[in-house]
N, C-alpha and C positions, 0 to 999 in steps of 0.2 A: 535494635528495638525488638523485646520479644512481642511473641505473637504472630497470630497467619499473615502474608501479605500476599500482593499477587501484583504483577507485572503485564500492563498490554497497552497494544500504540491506542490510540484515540479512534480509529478507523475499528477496531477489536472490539472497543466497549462498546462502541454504539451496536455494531453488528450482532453484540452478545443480545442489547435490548430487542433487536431486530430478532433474534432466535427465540429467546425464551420469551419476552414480554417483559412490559416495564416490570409489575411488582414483581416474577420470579426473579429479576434481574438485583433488584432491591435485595432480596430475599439471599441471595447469594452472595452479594458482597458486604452486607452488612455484619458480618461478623468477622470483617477483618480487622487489622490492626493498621494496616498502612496500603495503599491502595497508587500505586505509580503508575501514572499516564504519559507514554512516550508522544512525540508529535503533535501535541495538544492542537488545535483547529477549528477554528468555525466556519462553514460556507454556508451556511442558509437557515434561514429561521427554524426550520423544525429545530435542527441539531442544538440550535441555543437554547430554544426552550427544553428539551427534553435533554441538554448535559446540563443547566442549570438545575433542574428538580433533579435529576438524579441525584448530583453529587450534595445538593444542597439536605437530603434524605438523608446520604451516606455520612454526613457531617454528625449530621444531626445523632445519629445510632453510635457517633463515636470515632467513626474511620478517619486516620489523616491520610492528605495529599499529597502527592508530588508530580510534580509534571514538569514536562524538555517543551519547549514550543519559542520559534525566533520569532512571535508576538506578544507584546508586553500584554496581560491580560485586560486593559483597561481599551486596549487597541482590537481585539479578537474582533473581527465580524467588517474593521474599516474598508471600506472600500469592496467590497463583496456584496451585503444587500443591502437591504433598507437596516442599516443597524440602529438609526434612532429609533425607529419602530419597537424596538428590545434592547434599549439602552441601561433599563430598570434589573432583565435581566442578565446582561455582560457585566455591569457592577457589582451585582449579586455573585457573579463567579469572581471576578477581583478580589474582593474583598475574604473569599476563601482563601487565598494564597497571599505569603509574602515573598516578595520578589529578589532573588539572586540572579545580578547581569551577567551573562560570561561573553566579555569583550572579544572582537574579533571579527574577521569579514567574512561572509557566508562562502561557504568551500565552493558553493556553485558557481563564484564568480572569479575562482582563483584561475583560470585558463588551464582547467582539464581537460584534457585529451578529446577530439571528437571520436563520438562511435566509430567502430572500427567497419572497413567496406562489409557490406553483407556478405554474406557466402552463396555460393550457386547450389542450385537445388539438388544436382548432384553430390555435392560435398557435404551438404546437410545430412543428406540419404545414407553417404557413407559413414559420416558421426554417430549417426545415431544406430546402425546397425553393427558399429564396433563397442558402440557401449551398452552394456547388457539393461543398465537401469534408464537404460535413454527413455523420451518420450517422443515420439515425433508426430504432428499437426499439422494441417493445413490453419494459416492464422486466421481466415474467416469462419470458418469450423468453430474456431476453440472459441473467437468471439459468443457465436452463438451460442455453445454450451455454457459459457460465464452467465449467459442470460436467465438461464435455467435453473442457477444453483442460487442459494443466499451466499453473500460474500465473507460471511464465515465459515465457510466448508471449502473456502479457497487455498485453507492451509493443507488442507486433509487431502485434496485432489493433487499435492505436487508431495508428499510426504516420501514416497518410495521412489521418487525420483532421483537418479545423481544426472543428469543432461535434459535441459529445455530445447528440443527443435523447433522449429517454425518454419513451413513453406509461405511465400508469397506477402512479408507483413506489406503492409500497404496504409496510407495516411486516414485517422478516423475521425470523421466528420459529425456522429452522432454523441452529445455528451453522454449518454448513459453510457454506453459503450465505452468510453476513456474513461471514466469515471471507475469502470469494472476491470478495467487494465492496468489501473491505478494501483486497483488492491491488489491483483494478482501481482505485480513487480514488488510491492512491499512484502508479502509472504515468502516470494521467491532471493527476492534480498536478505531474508530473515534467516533463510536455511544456505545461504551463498551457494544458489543454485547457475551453475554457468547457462549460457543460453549460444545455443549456434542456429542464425534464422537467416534467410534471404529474402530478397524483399528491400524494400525503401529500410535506410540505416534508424538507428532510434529515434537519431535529434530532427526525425522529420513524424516522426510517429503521428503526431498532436496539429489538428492543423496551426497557424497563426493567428484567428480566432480565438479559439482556447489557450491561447497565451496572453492574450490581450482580456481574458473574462475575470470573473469571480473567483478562478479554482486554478491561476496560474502558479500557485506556490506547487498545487498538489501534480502539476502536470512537470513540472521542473523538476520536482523530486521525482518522478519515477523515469522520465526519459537520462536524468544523472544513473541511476540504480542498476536500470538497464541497459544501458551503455558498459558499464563495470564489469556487467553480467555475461556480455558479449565480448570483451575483452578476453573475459577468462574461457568462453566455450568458442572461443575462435582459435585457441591455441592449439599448436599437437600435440601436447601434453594431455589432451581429453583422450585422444584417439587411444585405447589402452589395450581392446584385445576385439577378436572377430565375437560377435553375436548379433543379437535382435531384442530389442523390446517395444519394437514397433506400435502404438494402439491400433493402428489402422485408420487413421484420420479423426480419432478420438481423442481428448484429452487422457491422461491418466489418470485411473480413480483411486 
């Protein structure tokens, strides 16, 4: 297909309206030619309301869709809130898209590997100061600094990264906070950033509440991601040569 396109998960677009504002956001994509939303999602009315006018805008100017999401579009929003409340507009995005099934059972329930034991704080210490591009954290720390930034500059804070450490993860009980850990394991997954942390292993990251709420797809997904991530930065293959790129209990910017 010629013409511009552009490529980003569903977590990215919103984040972009979240940066710039709806109309620059309009303003920006409206001159593409095809427009591909990975992950597609809804957990909560705002997101319905404001991904239905946007893309319903970006229709409109011309741009086609495409989007990955293991929710039939007519399904988006079931069991998460009030979605009869915005049933006028989940139709309204259905009716955007025509639907291709790709059969199959979801990987997350194929019996993958549990996260691998955490690593001790010592051994983290020592990863990250054999790897020159390492980042090393304390993970209550980094939480707080997630809090601080917009979740679109979550790509940009791990770019110069090749090793995610982590001191002390420990199980988070606040949704905004998993909600922000969310996005950073999607970014970090994006750039297959390994990760060496100690602390409580992934698959306990979330408490069982939040697996049991609204937003158990998006919590499933990132304790799978980071788990994969820890696999790979628990290996000795990370360990490659003597240095430091210690922050200082700072994220990396």
């Amino acid at each position: 297909m010629p013409g511009p396109k552009a490529y980003g998960t569903f977590v990215e677009i919103t984040s972009l309206v979240g940066a710039l504002g709806f109309a620059r956001t309009v303003d920006a994509l409206a001159g593409l030619r095809l427009l591909a939303i990975d992950e597609f999602e809804l957990d909560d009315p705002g997101d319905t309301v404001l991904v239905s006018t946007l893309l319903t805008r970006l229709v409109e100017a011309g741009v086609r869709l495409a989007a990955t999401s293991n929710t039939q579009p007519e399904d988006l929003g079931a069991g998460r809130f009030g979605a009869d409340d915005f049933l006028r507009e989940i139709q309204g995005l259905s009716a955007q898209f025509h639907v291709l099934r790709v059969e199959g059972e979801d990987f997350r329930h194929r019996g993958l590997p549990k996260p691998p034991m955490p690593l001790g704080d010592q051994e983290v210490s020592r990863r990250a100061a054999a790897t020159p591009t390492a980042s090393e954290d304390d993970f209550a720390s980094l939480c707080a600094h997630l809090g601080e930034l917009h979740p679109s500059r979550y790509g940009a804070l791990v770019d110069d990264v090749g090793l995610v450490c982590l001191h002390g993860v420990t199980q988070v009980v606040d949704q905004a906070v998993a909600l922000r850990l969310v996005v950073l394991a999607d970014r970090l997954y994006d750039r297959s950033l390994p990760v060496a942390a100690s602390g409580r292993p992934f698959d306990e990251l979330f408490s069982p509440e939040m697996f049991a709420g609204p937003h158990r797809k998006k919590f499933q997904r990132a304790v799978s991601r980071l788990s994969a991530l820890a696999r790979d930065g628990g290996s000795d293959e990370m360990v490659v040569q003597e240095g430091s790129a210690s922050t200082g209990g700072r994220p990396a910017a």
